[in-house]
Structures are given as C-alpha cells and as structure tokens.
MDAnalysis code that builds the backbone (N, CA, C; Angstrom):
import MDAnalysis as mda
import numpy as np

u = mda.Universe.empty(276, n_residues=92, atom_resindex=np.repeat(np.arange(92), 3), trajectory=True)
u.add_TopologyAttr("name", ["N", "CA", "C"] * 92)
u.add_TopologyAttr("resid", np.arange(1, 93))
u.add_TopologyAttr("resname", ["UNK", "UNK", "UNK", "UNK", "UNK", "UNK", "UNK", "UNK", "UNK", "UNK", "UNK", "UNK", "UNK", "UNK", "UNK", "UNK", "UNK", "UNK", "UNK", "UNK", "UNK", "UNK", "UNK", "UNK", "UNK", "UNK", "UNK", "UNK", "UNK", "UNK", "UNK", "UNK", "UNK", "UNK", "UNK", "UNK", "UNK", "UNK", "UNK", "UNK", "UNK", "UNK", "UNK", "UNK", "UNK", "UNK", "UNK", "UNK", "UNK", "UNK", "UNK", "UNK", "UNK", "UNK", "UNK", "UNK", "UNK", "UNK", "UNK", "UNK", "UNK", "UNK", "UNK", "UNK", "UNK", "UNK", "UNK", "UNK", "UNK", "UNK", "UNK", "UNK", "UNK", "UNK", "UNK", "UNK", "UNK", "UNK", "UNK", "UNK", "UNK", "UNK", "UNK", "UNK", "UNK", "UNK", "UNK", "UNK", "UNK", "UNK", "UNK", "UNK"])
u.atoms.positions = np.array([
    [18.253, 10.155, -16.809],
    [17.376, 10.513, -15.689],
    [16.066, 9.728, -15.743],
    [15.553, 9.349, -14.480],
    [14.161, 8.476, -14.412],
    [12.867, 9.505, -14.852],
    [11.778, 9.371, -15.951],
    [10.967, 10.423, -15.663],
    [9.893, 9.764, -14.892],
    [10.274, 8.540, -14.514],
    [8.575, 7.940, -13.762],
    [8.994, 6.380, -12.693],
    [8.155, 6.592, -11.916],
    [8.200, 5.684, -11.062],
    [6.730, 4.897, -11.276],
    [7.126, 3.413, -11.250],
    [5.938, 2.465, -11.266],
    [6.166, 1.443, -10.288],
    [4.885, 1.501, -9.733],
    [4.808, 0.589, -8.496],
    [3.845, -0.374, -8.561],
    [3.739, -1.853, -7.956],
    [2.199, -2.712, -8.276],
    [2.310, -1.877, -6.745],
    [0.541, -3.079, -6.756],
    [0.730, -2.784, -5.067],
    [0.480, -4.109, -4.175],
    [-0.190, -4.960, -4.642],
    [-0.135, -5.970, -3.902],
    [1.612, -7.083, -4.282],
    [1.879, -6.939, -2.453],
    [3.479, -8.008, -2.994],
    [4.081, -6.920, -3.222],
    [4.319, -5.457, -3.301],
    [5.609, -4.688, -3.623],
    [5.569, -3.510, -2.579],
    [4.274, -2.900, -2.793],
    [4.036, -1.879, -1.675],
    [3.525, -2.704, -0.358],
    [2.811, -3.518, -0.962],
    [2.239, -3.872, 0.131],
    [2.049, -5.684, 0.229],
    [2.461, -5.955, 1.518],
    [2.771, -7.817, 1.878],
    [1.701, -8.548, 2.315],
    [0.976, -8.388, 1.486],
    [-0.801, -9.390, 1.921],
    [-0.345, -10.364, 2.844],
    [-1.164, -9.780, 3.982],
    [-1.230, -10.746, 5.024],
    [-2.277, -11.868, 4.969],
    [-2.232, -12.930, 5.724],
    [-3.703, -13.628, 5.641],
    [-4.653, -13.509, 7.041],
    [-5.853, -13.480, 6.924],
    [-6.637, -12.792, 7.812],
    [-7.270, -14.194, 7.605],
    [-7.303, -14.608, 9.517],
    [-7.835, -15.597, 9.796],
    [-9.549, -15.880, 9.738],
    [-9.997, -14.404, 10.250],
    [-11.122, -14.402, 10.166],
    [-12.163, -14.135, 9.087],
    [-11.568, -13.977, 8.103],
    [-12.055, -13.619, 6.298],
    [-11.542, -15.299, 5.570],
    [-10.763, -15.994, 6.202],
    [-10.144, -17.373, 5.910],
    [-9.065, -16.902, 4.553],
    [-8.371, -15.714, 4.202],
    [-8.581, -15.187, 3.020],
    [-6.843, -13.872, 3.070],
    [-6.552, -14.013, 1.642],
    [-5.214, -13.277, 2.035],
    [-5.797, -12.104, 1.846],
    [-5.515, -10.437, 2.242],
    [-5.606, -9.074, 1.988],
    [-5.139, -9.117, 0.948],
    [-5.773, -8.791, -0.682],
    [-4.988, -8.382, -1.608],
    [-5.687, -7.496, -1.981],
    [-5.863, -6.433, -2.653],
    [-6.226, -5.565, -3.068],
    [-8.179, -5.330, -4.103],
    [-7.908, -6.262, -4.413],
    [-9.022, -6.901, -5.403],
    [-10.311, -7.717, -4.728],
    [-9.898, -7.258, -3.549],
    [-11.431, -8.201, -2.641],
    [-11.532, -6.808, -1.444],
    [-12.527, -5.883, -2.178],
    [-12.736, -4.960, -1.237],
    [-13.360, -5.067, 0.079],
    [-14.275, -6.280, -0.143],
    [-14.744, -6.253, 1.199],
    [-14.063, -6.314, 2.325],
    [-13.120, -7.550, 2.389],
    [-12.182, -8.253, 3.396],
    [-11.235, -6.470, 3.860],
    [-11.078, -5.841, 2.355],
    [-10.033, -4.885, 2.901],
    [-10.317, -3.440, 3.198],
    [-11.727, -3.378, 3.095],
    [-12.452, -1.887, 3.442],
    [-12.677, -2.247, 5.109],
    [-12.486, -3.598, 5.248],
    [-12.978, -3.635, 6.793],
    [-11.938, -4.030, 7.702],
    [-10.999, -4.589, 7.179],
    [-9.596, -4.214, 8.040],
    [-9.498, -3.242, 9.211],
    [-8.831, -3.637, 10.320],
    [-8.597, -2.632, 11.325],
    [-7.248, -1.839, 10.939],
    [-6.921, -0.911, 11.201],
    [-5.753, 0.120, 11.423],
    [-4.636, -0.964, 11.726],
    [-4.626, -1.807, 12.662],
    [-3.457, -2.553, 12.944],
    [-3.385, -3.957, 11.854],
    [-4.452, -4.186, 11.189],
    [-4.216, -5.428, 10.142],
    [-3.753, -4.750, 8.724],
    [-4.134, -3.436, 8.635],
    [-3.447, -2.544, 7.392],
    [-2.052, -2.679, 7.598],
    [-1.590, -1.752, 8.621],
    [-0.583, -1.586, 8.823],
    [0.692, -2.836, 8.539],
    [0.112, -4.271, 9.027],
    [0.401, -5.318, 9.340],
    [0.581, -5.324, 7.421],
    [-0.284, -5.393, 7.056],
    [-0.318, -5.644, 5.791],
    [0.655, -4.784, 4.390],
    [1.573, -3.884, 5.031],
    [2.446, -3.227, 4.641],
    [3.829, -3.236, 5.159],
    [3.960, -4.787, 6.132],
    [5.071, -5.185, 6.534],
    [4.944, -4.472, 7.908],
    [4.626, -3.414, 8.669],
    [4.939, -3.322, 10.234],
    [5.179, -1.631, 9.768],
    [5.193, -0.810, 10.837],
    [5.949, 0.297, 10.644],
    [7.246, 0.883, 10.332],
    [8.486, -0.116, 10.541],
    [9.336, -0.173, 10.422],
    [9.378, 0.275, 8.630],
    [8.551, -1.111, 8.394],
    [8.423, -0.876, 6.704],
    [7.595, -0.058, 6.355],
    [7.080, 0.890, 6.945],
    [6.268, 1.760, 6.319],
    [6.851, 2.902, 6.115],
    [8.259, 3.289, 7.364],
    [8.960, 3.966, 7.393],
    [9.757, 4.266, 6.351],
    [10.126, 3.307, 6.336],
    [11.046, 3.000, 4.956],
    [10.470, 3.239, 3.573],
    [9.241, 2.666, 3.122],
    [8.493, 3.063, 2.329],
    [8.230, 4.282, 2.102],
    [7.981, 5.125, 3.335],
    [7.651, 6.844, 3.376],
    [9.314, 7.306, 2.887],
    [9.969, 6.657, 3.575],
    [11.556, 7.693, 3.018],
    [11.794, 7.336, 1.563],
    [11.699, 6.570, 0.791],
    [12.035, 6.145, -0.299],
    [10.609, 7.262, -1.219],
    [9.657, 7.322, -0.627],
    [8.580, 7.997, -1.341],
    [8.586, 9.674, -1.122],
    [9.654, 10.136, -0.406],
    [9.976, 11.003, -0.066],
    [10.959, 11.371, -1.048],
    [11.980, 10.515, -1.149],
    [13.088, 10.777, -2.154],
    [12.789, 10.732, -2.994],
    [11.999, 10.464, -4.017],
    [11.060, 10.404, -4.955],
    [10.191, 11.699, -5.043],
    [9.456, 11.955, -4.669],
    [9.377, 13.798, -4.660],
    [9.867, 14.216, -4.682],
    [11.329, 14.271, -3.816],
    [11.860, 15.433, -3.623],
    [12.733, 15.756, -5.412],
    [12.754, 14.671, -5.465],
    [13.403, 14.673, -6.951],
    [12.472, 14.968, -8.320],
    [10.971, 15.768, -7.836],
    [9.801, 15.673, -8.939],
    [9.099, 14.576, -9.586],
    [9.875, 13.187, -9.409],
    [9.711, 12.167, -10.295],
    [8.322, 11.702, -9.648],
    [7.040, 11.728, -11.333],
    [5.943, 11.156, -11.423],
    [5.792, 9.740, -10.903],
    [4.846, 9.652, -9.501],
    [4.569, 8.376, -9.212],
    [3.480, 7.455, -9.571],
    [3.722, 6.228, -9.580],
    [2.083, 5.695, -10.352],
    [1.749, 4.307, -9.468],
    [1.373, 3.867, -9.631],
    [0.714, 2.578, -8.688],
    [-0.166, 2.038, -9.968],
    [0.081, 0.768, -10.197],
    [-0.304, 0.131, -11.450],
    [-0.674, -1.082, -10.430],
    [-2.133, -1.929, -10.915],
    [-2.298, -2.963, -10.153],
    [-3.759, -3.569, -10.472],
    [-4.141, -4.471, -10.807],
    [-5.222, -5.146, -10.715],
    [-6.513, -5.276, -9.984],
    [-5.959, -4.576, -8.528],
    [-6.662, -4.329, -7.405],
    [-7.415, -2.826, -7.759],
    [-8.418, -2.991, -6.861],
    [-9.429, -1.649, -6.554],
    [-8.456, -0.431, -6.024],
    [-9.212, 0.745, -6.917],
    [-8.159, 1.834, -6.097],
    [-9.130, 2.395, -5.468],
    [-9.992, 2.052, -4.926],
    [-11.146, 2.081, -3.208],
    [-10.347, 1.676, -2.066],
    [-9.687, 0.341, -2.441],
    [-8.801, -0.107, -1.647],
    [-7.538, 0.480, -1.332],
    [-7.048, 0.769, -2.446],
    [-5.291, 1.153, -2.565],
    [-5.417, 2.237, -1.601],
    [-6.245, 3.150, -1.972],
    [-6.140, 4.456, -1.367],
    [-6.620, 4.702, -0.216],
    [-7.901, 3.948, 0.388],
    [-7.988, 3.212, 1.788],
    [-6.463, 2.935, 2.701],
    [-6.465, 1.937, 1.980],
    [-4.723, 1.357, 2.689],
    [-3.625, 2.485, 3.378],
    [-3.186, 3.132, 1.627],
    [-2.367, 4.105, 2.020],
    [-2.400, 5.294, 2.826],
    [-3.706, 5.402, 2.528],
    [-4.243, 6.849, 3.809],
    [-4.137, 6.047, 4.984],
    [-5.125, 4.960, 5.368],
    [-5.149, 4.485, 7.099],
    [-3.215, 4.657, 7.485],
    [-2.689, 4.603, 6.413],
    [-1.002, 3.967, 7.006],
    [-0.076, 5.533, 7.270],
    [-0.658, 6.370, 6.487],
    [-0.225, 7.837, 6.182],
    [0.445, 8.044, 5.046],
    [0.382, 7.463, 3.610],
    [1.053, 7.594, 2.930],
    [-0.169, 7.479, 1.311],
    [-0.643, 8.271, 2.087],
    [-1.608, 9.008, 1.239],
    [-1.337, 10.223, 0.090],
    [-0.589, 10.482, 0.707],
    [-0.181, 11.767, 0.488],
    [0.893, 11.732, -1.114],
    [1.085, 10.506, -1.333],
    [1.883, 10.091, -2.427],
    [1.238, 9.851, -3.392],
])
C-alpha cells in the first residue's frame, strides 16, 4: 500500500507558461511575475481546465483513499498556494 504521495510543482502539477509581458517563464520561485498573474494566466499555467480537471480527480482519488499529500519544490509556497487556490485546488 502507498503511505504518501509526492508531487514537485513546477513541470508536474503545474506547466510554466511563458508570459510575454514579464519576458519570463511562470515558475514558482519568482514570486513577483506569479503573485501578479491573472486568473486566466494561472489557470493557463496548469495546462487549461481540462487539466485541472483531471488534476482535481486524481487529487480526489487520493483522499478518498487517506493517502498523505505533499508538494516538494524549490519554489515559494506564497506562490504554490496562490496558484492552487486561484485554480480551486486548494483544498488539497
């Protein structure tokens, strides 16, 4: 049985986009560029809703089964948790 789930987050949870106007990719570790993101460049930045969907069901099945989740990553968790709340998956 799994007792733990480990996730990065830049590149696994989430697909750094590049933001034309920062000249600069979204990765986790440059809070500025990513505290100021709009709702639709987050989103963008977690692959589309489609993939967020998907992300929520897989993070779903994962609770439902008790199994401890973690998010391991280099990046700011100002950011991480920014991200995942604007997207709704905060809650994980």
């Amino acid at each position: 049985p799994l007792s733990a789930f480990f996730f990065d987050f830049d590149s696994t949870l989430s697909t750094p986009q590049f933001i034309p106007r920062a000249d600069a990719y979204a990765v986790a570790d440059r809070a500025g560029l990513c505290l100021s993101m709009t709702p639709e460049e987050i989103a963008a930045n977690f692959g589309g809703a489609d993939r967020i969907a998907r992300l929520r069901g897989l993070l779903e099945k994962i609770r439902a089964r008790r199994i401890p989740t973690f998010i391991i990553s280099l990046g700011l968790s100002q950011v991480i948790r920014h991200h995942l709340h604007t997207v709704g998956l905060g809650e994980f």
